[in-house]
C-alpha positions in Angstrom: 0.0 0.0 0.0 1.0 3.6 -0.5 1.3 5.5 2.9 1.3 9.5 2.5 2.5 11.1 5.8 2.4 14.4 6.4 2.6 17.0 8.6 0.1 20.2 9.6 1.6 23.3 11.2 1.0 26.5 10.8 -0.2 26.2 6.8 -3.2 24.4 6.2 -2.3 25.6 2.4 1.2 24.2 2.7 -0.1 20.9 3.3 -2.6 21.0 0.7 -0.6 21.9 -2.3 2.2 19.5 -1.4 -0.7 17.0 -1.2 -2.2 18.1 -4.5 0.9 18.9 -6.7 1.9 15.0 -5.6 -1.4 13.6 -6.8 -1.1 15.9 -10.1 1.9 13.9 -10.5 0.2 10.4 -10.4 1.0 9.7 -6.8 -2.0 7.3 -5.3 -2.4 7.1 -1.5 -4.3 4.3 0.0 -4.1 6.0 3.7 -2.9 9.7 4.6 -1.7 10.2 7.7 -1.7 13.8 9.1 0.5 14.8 12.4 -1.6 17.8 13.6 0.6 19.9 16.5 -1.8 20.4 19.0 -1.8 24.2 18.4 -3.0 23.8 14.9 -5.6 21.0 15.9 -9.0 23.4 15.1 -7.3 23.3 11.6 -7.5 19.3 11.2 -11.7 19.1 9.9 -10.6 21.3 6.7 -7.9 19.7 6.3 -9.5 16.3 5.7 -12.3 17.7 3.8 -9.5 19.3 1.6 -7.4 15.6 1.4 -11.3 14.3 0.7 -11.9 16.6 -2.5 -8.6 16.6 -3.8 -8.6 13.0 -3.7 -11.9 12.8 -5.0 -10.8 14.8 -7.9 -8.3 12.1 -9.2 -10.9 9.1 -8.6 -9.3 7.8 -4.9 -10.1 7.9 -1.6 -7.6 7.5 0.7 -8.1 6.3 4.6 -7.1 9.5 6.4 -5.9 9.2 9.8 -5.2 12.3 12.1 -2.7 12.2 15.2 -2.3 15.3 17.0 0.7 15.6 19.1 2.5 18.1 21.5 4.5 19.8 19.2 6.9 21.6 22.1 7.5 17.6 23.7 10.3 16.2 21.3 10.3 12.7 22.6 6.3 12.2 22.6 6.4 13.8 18.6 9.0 11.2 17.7 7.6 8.4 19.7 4.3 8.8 17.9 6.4 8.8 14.5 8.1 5.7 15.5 5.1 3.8 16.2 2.9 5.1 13.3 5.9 4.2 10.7 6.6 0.4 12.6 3.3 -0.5 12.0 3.9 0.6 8.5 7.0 -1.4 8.6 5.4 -4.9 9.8 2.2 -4.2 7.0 5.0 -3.7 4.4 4.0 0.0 2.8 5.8 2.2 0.2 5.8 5.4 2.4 6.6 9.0 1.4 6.7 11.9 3.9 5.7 15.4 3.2 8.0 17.8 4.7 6.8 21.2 3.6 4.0 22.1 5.9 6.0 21.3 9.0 7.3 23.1 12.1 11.1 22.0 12.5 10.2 19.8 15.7 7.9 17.8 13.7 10.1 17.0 10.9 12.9 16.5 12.6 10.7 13.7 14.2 9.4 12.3 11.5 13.5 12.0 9.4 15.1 10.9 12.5 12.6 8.2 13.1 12.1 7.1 10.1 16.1 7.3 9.7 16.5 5.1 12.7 14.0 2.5 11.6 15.4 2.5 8.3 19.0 1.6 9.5 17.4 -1.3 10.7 16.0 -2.3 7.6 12.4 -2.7 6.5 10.7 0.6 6.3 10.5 1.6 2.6 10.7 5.8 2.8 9.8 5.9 -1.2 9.8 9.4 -1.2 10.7 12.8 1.0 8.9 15.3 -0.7 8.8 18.9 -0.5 7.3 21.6 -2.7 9.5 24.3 -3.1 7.7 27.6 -3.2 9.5 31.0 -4.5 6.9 33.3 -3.9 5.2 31.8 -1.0 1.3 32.4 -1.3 -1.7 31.1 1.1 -3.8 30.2 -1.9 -4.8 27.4 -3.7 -2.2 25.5 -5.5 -3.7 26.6 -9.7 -4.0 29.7 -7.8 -0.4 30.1 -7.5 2.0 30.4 -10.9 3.2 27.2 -11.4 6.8 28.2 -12.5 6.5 29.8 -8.7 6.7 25.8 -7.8 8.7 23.1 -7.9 8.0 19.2 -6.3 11.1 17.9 -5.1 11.7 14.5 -4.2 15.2 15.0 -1.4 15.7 11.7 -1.6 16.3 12.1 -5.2 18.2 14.9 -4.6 20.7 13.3 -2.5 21.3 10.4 -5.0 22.3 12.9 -7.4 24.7 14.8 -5.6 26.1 11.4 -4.5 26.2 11.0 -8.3 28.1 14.2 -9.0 30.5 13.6 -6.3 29.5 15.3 -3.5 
C-alpha cells in the first residue's frame, strides 16, 4: 500500500498543495496520515475535507488518519512517529513523507525516526517530498503560478549529488 505522511503546522495551504501537486503527478495514496501539532488542531476538519476533495478529484479515496501531538514535547512527537511508521514497517507499505507544511520539531521527528527504523532495515521511505515555493502564497495550489513551484523528491536529490561527487 501507499502511505502518505504528512505533517500540519502553521499552513493548512502548505499541506494542501504538497498533497495536491503530488497527486497531479500520479501519486495514489491508500491512507494519509496527518501529524496535527496540537496548536494547529482546530485546523484538522478542513484539512480532511481538503485531502477528501482533492482526492476525489483524481478518482481515490484515501483512509485518512489524524494524530495530533505536543508539538513543544520532542520525545512524545517522535515516539508517535516511530510507532505510526513500525506498524507501516510490519504491514510492508511504500511510504513518502511530506516535509513542507511542517514546524522543524515535527520533521525532525518524522526524518530521525524514520532514519533510525530504516538503519534497521524494513521501512520503505519511497519518497521525502517537499514543494518548493518561490513566492510563497496562502492560496490554492492553480492559484499560485506554477513556474513559482517546484515538487522535489530529497531523496532524489541526494542520489544525485552522491552521483556528481559530493
Amino acid at each position: 500500500m501507499n502511505i502518505y505522511v504528512t505533517l500540519l503546522g502553521r499552513s493548512g495551504w502548505a499541506l494542501l498543495n504538497t498533497y495536491y501537486a503530488a497527486v497531479d503527478g500520479g501519486y495514489t495514496a491508500d491512507t494519509v496520515h496527518v501529524f496535527a501539532e496540537e496548536a494547529y488542531k482546530d485546523m484538522v476538519g478542513e484539512i480532511e475535507r481538503g485531502l477528501g476533495i482533492i482526492s476525489e478529484g483524481y478518482g481515490f479515496s484515501p483512509d485518512i488518519k489524524t494524530h495530533v501531538v505536543e508539538g513543544a514535547d520532542f520525545a512524545e512527537v517522535a515516539g508517535e512517529f516511530r510507532e505510526t511508521l513500525q506498524t507501516m514497517i510490519e504491514e510492508g507499505n511504500e511510504v513518502s513523507i511530506d516535509i513542507t507544511p511542517g514546524r522543524k520539531i515535527l520533521v525532525a521527528a518524522a526524518l530521525l525516526s524514520a532514519f533510525e527504523l530504516s538503519s534497521r532495515g524494513g521501512l520503505n521511505v519511497h519518497r521525502v517530498l517537499y514543494l518548493a515555493v518561490t513566492e510563497t502564497q496562502p492560496r490554492p495550489y492553480y492559484e499560485i503560478p506554477l513556474q513559482f513551484q517546484e515538487l522535489r523528491n530529497l531523496l532524489d536529490d541526494i542520489e544525485g549529488a552522491d552521483a556528481r561527487g559530493r
